[in-house]
N, C-alpha and C positions, 0 to 999 in steps of 0.2 A: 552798603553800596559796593558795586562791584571793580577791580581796581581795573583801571581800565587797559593799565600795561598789560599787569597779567592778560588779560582776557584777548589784547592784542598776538600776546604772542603765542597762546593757543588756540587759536583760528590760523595763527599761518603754520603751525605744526599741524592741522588739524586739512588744513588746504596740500601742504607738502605731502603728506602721506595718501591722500587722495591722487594728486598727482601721479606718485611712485606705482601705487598700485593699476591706476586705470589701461596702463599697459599690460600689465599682469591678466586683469579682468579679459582683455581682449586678446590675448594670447590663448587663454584658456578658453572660452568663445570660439576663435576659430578653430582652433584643433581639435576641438570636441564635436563640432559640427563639420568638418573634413573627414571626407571617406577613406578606410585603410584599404591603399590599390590590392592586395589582394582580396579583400573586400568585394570590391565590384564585381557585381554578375555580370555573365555572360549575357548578352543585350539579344533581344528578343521585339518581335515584330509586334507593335502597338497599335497602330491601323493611321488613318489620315486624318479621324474625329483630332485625335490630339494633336495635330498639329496647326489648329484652325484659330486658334487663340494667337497663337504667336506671330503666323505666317499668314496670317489674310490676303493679302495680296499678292503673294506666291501661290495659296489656293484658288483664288479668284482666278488667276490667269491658267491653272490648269485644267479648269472646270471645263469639259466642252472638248476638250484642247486630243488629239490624238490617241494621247498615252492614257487620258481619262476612257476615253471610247473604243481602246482597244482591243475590249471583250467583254461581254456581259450578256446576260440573262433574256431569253429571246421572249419577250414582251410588247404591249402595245405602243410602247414609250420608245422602243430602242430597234426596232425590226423599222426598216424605210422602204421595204418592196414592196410590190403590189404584190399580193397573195389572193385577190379575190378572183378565184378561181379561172385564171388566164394559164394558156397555152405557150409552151418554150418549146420554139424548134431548135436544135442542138445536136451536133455529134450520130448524127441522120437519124435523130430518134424526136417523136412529139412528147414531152414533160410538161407538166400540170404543177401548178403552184395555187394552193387551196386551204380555206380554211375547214377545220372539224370540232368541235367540243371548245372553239375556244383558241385552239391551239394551230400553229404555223406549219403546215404540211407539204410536203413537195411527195408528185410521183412521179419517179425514174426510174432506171436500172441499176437494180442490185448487184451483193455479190454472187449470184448464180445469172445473173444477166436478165434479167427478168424484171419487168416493173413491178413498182412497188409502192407504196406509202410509207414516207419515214417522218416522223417527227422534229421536228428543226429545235436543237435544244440552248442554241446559246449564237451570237452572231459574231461578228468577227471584223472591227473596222468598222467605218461609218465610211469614208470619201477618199478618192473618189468611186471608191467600188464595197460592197459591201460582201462580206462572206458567210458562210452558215455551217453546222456544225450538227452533226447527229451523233448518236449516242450508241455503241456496238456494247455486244458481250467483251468480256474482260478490260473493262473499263477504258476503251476504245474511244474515243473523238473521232471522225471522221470528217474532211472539208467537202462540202457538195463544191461539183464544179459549177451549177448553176449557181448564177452572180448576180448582184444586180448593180448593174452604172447608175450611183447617185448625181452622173454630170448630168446625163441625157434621159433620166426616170427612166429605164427599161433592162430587160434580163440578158445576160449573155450564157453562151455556154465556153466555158474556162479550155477544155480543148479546142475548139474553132479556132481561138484566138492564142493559141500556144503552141498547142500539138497538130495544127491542122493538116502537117503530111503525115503521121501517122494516126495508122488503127489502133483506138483504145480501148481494148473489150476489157470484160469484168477480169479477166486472168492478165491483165496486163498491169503489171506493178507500179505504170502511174497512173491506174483506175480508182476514181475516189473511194472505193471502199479496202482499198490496197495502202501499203506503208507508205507511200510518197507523198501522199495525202493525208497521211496521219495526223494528228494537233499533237498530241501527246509528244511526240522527237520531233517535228519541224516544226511546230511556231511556238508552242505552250513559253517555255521558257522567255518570249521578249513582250507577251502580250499578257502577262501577270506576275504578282508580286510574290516573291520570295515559295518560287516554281520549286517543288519537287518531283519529280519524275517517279521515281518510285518504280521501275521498271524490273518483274520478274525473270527474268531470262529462262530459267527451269520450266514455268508456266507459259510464257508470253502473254504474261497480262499485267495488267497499270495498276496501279494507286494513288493516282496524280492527285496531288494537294495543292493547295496556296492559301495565304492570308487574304490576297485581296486580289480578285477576282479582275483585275486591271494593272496598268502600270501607276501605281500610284507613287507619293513621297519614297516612301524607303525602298521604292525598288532601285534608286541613284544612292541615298544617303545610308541605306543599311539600316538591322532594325533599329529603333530608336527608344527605349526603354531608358537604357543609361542616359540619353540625351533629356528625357524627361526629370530623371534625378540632379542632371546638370542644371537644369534652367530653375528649379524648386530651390535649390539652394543661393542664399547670399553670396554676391559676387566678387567678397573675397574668401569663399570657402571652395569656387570651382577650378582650383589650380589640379587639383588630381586627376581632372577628367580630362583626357586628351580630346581635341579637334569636338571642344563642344558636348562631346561622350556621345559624338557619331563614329560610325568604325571607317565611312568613307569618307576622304577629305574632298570635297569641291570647291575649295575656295584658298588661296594662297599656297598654289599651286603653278608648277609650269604646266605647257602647251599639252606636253606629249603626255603627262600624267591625267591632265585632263580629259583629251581626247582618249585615252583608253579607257576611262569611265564608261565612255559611250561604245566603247567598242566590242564590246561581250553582246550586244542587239545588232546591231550600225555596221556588220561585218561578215564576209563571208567567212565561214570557221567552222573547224571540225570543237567539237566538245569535249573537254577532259571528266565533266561533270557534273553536278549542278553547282549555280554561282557561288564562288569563294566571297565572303565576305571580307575576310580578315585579310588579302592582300589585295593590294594595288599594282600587281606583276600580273597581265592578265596571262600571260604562257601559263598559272600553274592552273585556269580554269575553261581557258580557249588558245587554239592554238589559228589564228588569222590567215587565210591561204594570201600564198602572193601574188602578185596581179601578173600571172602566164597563161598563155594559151593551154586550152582551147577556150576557155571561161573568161580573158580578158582578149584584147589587142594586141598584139606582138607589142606597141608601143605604152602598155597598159593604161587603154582606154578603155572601158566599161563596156561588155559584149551581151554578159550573160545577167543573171541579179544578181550583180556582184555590190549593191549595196554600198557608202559608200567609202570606209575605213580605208583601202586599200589605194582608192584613188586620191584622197584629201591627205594621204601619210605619203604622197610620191610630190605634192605641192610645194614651191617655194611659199607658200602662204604657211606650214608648217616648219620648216626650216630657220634652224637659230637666228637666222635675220630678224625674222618677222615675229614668232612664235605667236602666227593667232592660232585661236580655239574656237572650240564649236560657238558659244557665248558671244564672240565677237560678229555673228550675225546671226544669231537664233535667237528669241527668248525662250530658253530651256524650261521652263515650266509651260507656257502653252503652244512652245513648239514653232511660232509664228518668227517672220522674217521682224528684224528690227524695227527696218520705215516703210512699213505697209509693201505697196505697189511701185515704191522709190526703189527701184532695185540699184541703181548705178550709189545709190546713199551710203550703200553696204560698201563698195568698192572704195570712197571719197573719205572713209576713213583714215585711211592710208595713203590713198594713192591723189597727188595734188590735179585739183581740177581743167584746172589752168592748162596740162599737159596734157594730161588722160582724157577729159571729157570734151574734145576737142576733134572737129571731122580730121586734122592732120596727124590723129593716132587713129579713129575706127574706121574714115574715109566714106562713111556712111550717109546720107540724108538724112536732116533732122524731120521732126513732126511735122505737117504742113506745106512738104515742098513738096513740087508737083514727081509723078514715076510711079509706078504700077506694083501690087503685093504680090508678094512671092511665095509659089505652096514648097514646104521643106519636104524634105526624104519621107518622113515620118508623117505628111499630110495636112501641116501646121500651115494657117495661113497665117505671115507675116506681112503685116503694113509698113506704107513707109513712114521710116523712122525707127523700125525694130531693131533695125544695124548699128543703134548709137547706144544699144544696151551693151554694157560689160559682159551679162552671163548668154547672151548671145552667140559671141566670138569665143567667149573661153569657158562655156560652162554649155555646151551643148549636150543634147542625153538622145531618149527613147524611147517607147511605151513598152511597158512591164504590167505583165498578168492582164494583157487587153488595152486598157484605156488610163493605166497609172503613168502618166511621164515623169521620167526622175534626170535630174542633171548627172553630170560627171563632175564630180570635185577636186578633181585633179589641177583645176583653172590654168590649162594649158595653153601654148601660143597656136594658133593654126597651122599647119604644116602640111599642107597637097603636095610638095614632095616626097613623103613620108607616103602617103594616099598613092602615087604611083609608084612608087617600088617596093610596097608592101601592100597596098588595097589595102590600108587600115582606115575609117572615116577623118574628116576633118571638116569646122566647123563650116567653111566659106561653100563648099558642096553640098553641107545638110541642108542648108537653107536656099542655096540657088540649085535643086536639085535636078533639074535641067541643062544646067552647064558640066565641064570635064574639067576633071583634076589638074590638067594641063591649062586650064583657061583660070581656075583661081592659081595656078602657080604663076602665071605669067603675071596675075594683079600683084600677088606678094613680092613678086621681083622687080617690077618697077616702082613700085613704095619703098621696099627695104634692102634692093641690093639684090646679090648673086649668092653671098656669103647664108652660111645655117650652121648654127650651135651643133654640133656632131651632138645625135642623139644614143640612147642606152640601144635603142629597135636597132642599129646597125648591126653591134657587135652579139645580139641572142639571133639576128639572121645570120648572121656569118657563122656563127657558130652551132647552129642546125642544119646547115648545108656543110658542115666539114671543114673549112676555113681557118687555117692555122694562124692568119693573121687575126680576127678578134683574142687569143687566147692572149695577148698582150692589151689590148682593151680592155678587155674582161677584169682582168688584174688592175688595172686604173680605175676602173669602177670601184673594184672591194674597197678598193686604199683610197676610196676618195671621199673624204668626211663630208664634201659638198653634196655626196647625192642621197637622195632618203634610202633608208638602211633597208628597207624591203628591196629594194634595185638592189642595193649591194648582195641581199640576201639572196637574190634571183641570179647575180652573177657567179656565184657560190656554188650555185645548184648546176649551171650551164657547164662551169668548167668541170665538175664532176661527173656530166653525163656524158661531156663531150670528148673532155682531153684530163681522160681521169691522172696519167702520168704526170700532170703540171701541179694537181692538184696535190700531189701524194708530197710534195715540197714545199708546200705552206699552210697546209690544211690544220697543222698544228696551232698555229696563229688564231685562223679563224675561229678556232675550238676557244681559246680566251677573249673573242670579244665581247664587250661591254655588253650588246642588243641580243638578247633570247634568241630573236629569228635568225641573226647573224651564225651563231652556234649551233640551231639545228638545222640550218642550211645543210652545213659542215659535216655533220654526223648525219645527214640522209644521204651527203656527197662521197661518202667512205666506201669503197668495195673491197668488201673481205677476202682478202687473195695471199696474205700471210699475217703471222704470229705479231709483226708488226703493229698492224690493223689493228688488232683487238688492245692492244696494248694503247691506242690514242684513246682507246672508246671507255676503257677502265674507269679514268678520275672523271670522267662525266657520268658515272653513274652520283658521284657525292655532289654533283650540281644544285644548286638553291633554288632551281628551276622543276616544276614536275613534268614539263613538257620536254624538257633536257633528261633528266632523268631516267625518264619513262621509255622515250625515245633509244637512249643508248641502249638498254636493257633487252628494247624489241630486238635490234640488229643483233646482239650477242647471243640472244636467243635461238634465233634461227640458225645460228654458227656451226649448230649440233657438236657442242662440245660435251667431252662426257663428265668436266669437271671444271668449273670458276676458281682459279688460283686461290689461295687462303686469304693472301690479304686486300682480296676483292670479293671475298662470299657474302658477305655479311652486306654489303651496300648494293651488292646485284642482286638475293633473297628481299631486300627492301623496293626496291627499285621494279624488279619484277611484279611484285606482291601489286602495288599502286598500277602497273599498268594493267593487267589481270581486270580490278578494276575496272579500270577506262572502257577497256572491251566489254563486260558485262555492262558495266553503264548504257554503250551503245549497240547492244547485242539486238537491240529491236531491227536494226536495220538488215538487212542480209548481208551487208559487207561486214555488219561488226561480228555478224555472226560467223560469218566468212575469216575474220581475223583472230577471233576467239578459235576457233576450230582448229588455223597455224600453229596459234600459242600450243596446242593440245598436242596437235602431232609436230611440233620440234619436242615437245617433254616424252612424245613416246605416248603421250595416251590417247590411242587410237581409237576407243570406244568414243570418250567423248568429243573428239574429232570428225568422226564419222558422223556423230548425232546432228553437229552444227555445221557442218560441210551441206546436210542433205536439209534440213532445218531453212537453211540461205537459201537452196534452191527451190523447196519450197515454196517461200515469200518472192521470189523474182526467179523465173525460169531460164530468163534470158542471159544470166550472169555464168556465160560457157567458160570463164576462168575457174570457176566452183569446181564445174563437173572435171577439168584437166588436176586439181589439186587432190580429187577426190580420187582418181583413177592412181595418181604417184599411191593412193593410202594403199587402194586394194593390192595392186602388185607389191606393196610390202609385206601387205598382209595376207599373201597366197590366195587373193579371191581374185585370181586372174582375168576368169570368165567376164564379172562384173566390170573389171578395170578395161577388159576391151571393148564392153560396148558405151564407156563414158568415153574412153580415146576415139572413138570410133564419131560418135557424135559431137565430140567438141571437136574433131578436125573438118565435119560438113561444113561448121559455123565459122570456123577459125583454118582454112587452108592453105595461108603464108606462114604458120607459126612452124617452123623450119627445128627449131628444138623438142617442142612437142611431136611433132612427126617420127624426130629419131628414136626417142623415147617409144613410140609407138611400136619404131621398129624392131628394138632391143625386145619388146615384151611380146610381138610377136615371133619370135626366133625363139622365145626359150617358152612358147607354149607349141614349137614345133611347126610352125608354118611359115615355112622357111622362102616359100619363093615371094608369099606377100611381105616377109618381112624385105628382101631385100629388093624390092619393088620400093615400099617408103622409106626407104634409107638411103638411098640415091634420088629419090622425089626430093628430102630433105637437103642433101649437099648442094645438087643442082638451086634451092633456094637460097643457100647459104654456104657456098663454097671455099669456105676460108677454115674449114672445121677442121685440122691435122686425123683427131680421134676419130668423124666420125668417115674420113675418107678411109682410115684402116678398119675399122667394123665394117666397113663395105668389102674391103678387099679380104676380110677372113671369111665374110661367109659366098664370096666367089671363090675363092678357096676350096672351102668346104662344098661347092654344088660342082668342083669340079673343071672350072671356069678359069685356069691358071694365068692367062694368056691378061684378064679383067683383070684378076687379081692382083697383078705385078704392076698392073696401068696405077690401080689406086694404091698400093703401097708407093708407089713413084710421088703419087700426089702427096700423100702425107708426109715427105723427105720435102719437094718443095714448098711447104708450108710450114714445117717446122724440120729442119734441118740440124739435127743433135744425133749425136751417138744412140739411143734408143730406137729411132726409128729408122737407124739404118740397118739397125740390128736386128727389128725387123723385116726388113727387106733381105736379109743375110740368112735368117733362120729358112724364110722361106724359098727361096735356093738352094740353099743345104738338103730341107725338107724331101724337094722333089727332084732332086738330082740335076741342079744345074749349076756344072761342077764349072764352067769356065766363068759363067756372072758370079758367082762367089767368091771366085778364085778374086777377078778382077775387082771386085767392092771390098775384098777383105783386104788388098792387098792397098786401095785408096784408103780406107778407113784406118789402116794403119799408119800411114803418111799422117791424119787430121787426127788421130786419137794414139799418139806412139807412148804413152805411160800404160794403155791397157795393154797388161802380158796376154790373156785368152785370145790377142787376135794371132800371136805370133803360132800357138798350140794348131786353129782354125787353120790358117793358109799351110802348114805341116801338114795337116791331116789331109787337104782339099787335094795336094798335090800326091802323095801316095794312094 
């Protein structure tokens, strides 16, 4: 029989050691099943299938949705035009939209201008307008401009309703078989997932790739491979995996983080590349233009497709107060408004009802009450009771690309005082577009007073008309954390164009602030005019920014220095190398080709300069800044002949360019033709008579023809424009020259009084007199 103490107390030594170890057990469990971070691969694009499990109801809502229908394969399912063999009148030409074999055929004009049959290979959009895509040699996309409105079932032609004052021929570079129409550089990258470009520059041809053929999951979340390993493992093994083992964070996030997610699509922007996954600084992948004229409103209000990043980052609905995000009325997966057709719901989040949705804030007629609809600017007929919408009064827009109306998200107050001393639009005129900016000023002034928020549009008019008092606005802009940093960015830029000397006194500051765009405000605001200058632009080649980096690099570039200090080689060789880059990235365009060519001839290598100078012109004829860059090459490069007749034709085009003239005129003078050079050399002063140099290259070669009497007139000019020892001593040599012994006597004997440490005058006025 068994004793039963004993037995007791080896069941609780036998329970004890069980105890001690089960943490052991479970230690070794999870650390065995924890991934070692360097371990983790680099995360790779897994498609949407896998995310279907998980996320149902996040693919549910994107199905259908936008960013699902963004591009796809032109089939019987996805094509929504009539094609059965109907007639498009357009752009003064009759096109044919037909089927063949099967397949989706349009006949228009080609690139030789000439009708044609092209095959429609993929579509582009679904609502409200749909686009279509044909297929060129070197892996080319092309957008037909025939369109068709899915509001009203029928075709349009995309110039009529764009370019309707200008002629679009097949040699015009925004004729759809031209680069402005390209898929490849202007849409490909926001209208599928994980967009390579793949652009030859050597060749001019594509090898455009993507995983998925749409904006799907990972084109927000990044690829998601690692996320897959994430979610497979037990959930106390997934501590290694950051942010889920997505590489973009969406979620526990602020405003401004968020909203730049969306802003590499959602934005007007030049391109550093194809999209950076691994950061969340979009400077190192786009760089955002700022909302200025001619592409915004002096008040930056949305003019051009300026899309709408630039306008919702100028909002106090963005601004620390508030910090909403796109999510706070979007559902970002199918893109749709929150409360359907409740547009004011969207507002009521925020904004209490009781105040806001109330006729003693919109002053409007609700539903139901008797008064007549009104047609807006834009054609919109509004009923009554449209004036008690929110996005009415502060969310008014435009039609884009024909029959797309997009808002301004800027959610700005009305302002028809703004509308009169700027002709900028304002909401209260869009919509009663029969009435005068003076008749809705007069409504806002007996609702709210006399008084108006000084806006930013004062101080960039004042300060494009020359006005020295915004220069002290201006400065209360930068330094004022209340206003969004693109404004301040914009005031950055004004005072460096306007009153670069204000600048030269604080530009250092703006160079360390916090915001990218703040910084290369700052370093586009720099004029290289001394040793100085280059010396701010040095430590931002080491910037954590590529668009900072890249940026200083170009400016020192151009500098034509024949050597980068030692202990700046090694970050401007880097710095350089990445922009380099950038240009060949966007070399399809003729501008990038146009700035790859710069980069070539500041390094001196004129061959490849000359390639991409003529390359640009090439792809757009019209771009007569090419042919004036091209002409500085030839004259360096002793091809004179060639270089006169680019000067020659970019001044038909371009006959106020007052620098370019002079230039003209120098190079005419030293191929010997002397009386047209000095024909545009005084064409040029007379347009810009402030030039000291080029008033004395006029008076040397009056000089030289002979003409002493002119000559002295514009030696006199360049003394009154710049008045220094040097150019009196040109006016001196040339009295000495020609024997006029009493003006010399007389200027040598003033210049002596203003200049008494130089000894050579005392030798001069010795000599004048014997």
């Amino acid at each position: 029989m068994i004793n039963t103490r004993l037995y007791n107390n080896m069941m609780l030594a036998l329970v004890g050691a069980l105890i001690l170890l089960l943490p052991a057990y479970l230690l070794i469990k999870t650390y065995s099943q924890q991934p070692d971070r360097a371990a983790i691969e680099e995360p790779h694009f897994v498609g949407r299938e896998t995310c279907i499990e998980c996320h149902l109801p996040e693919y549910n809502d994107w199905v259908g949705s936008h960013h699902d229908r963004a591009m796809d394969l032109a089939n019987d399912t996805t094509v929504l035009a009539n094609f059965d063999n109907v007639t498009i009148e357009g752009n003064g030409m009759t096109h044919r939209a037909f089927m063949k074999d099967g397949k989706f055929m349009i006949n228009t004009d080609g690139e030789d201008g000439t009708m044609q049959d092209f095959e429609i290979k993929y579509v582009f959009g679904f609502t409200p307008l749909q686009q279509f895509l044909v297929e060129f040699d070197g892996g080319r996309l092309q957008t037909l401009p025939l369109t068709w409105n899915t509001l009203d079932s029928c075709w349009y032609h995309m110039v009529d309703s764009i370019y309707h004052n200008e002629d679009i021929h097949h040699d015009n570079w925004l004729h759809w078989t031209n680069q402005a129409q390209n898929w490849n550089s202007m849409c490909a990258d926001c209208h599928s997932t994980n967009l390579q470009k793949n652009y030859d520059h050597i060749n001019d041809t594509y090898h455009t790739t993507w995983s998925e053929i749409d904006v799907s999951c990972e084109a927000c979340h990044g690829p998601s491979s690692n996320h897959l390993k994430w979610a497979a493992l037990p959930e106390y093994a997934r501590d290694e995996y950051e942010n889920y083992g997505l590489p973009i964070k969406t979620s526990g996030i602020y405003n401004e983080q968020y909203v730049d997610n969306c802003a590499r699509c959602h934005s007007r922007r030049s391109s550093l590349g194809d999209f950076d996954y691994t950061t969340q600084n979009i400077h190192n992948h786009i760089i955002p233009n700022l909302p200025d004229v001619p592409t915004w409103h002096l008040d930056g209000q949305i003019l051009e497709e300026d899309y709408v990043y630039a306008s919702f980052t100028q909002s106090k609905m963005y601004t620390k107060e508030r910090e909403v995000q796109c999510n706070d009325c979007h559902n970002v997966h199918s893109g749709k408004l929150l409360f359907g057709d409740d547009y004011n719901a969207l507002c009521l989040q925020c904004h209490t009802a009781d105040v806001y949705d109330t006729p003693d804030h919109h002053f409007h007629k609700e539903v139901g009450m008797p008064g007549q609809a009104v047609t807006s600017y834009d054609g919109i007929t509004y009923d009554v009771g449209s004036g008690t919408l929110c996005i009415n009064c502060h969310m008014h827009g435009g039609y884009y690309m024909g029959v797309d109306y997009r808002r301004d998200h800027s959610f700005r107050v009305p302002r028809p005082d703004l509308s009169i001393k700027y002709d900028v639009p304002n909401a209260c005129n869009q919509c009663h577009a029969d009435k005068s900016n003076q008749w809705a000023e007069n409504y806002i002034t007996k609702w709210y007073g006399e008084n108006r928020t000084y806006h930013f549009a004062q101080a960039f008019d004042d300060a494009r008309n020359g006005s020295t008092e915004s220069i002290q606005r201006l400065k209360g802009i930068i330094n004022d954390e209340l206003y969004p940093h693109n404004i301040r960015s914009l005031s950055v830029q004004y005072l460096g164009n306007y009153f670069q000397d204000t600048l030269k006194k604080e530009v250092d500051t703006y160079l360390s602030n916090l915001y990218p765009d703040m910084r290369l405000a700052a370093i586009r605001a720099i004029q290289l005019t001394a040793e100085d200058d280059l010396n701010l632009l040095y430590p931002m080649l080491r910037d954590d920014t590529k668009a900072i980096r890249t940026e200083a690099a170009r400016i020192i570039s151009a500098a034509g220095l024949e050597q980068i200090p030692a202990k700046h080689k090694k970050a401007y060789d880097k710095a350089i190398k990445e922009y380099e880059e950038i240009l060949i990235y966007n070399a399809d365009f003729p501008i990038g080709k146009f700035n790859l060519a710069n980069l070539y001839y500041n390094r001196g290598n004129y061959t490849e300069a000359e390639t991409f100078y003529l390359k640009a012109l090439q792809q757009d004829e019209e771009l007569h800044f090419v042919k004036l860059n091209l002409a500085y090459l030839y004259n360096r490069t002793k091809k004179n002949e060639q270089a006169e007749l680019l000067f020659r034709d970019y001044l038909k085009h371009e006959p106020e360019d007052a620098q370019a003239m002079y230039s003209f005129g120098l190079l005419l003078s030293e191929v010997q033709k002397y009386d047209e050079s000095l024909t545009f050399l005084v064409k040029s002063y007379n347009l810009q008579p402030d030039r000291p140099r080029v008033a004395h290259n006029i008076a040397m070669m009056y000089d030289f023809r002979g003409k002493k009497a002119k000559a002295e007139e514009f030696l006199k000019k360049e003394i009154e424009l710049l008045d220094n020892y040097n150019s009196n001593a040109e006016l001196l040599r040339f009295y000495l020259t020609n024997n006029m012994k009493e003006k010399a006597l007389a200027l040598a004997t003033q210049m002596k009084k203003n200049y008494p440490d130089v000894e050579d005058l005392n030798q001069v006025i010795k000599q004048i007199k014997q």
